[in-house]
N, C-alpha and C positions, 0 to 999 in steps of 0.2 A: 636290516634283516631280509632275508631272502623272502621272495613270494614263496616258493615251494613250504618254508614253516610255518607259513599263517593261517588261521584260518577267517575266510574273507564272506562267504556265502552266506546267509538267512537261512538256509534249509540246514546247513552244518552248526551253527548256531545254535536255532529250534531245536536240533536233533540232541546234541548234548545239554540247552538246557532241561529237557524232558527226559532223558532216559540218563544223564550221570549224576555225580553223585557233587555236594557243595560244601563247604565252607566257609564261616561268616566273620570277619572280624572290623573294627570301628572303622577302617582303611578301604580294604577290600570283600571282595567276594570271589573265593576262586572256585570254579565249575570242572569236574572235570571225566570224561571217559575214556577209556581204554580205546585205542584205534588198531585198524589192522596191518598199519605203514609199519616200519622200522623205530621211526624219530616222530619228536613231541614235535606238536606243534601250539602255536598262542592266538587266541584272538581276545584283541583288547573293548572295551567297551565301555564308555563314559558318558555322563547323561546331559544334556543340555541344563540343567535343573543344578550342576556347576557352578556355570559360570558361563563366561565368553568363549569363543575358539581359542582366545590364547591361554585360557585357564586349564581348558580341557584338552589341548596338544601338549603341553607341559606335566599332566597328568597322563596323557598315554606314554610319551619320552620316558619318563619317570619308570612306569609300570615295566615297558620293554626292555629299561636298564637293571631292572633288576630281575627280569625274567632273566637274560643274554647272560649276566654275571652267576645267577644259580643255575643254569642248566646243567650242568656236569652234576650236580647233587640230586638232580633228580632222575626219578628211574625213568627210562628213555619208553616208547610207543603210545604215548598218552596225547591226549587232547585235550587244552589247557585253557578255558575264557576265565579272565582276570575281569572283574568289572568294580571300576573307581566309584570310591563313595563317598560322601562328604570331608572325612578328616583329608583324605589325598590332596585334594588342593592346596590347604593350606598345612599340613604335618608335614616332621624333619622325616629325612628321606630315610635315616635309620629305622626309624619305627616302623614305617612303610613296609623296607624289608625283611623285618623279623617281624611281623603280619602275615608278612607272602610267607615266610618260612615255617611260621606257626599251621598257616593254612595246609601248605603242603603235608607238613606230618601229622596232621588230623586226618588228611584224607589218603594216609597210605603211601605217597609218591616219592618220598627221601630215599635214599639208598638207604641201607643199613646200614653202613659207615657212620651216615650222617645223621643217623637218626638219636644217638647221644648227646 
């Protein structure tokens, strides 16, 4: 994934976990505010409270693969923190995704296509 869609800073972070809006499910937690760019961008976040680094880079792999394969279903200029929760580790990678997808169309982001 390109550096230009991520978001990588503490203060960009802070800022959307304080002013955007969230979503919670046994998987994940997706965070997310409206930006003033064109395109979404993602930042991942996973706790040492895991596992090891191989637990918790296997959970962000995870997270970005399935962020990379729904972007086109989501509505583009948003700012997107994913943050892994206990089932991610060890849950099948389907649930995972239809977690994140449930996420997203709680919090408004699906296209309308795909919001059926």
């Amino acid at each position: 994934m390109k550096a230009a869609v991520t978001v990588k800073e503490n203060y960009e972070f802070r800022r959307i976990y304080r002013k955007g809006r969230s979503a919670v499910s046994p998987y994940l937690v997706v965070y997310c505010l409206k930006n003033r760019a064109g395109g979404s961008r993602l930042g991942v976040t996973v706790s040492k409270k895991l596992g090891h680094a191989v637990v918790r880079n296997r959970v962000r792999r995870r997270i970005r693969e399935i962020y990379r394969l729904n972007r086109d279903k989501m509505r583009p200029g948003w700012d997107v923190i994913v943050v892994g929760r206990g089932r991610s580790a060890t849950g099948p990678y389907q649930k995972m995704n239809a977690a994140y997808l449930d996420c997203l169309r709680r919090l408004s982001l699906l296209r309308e296509e795909d919001q059926a």
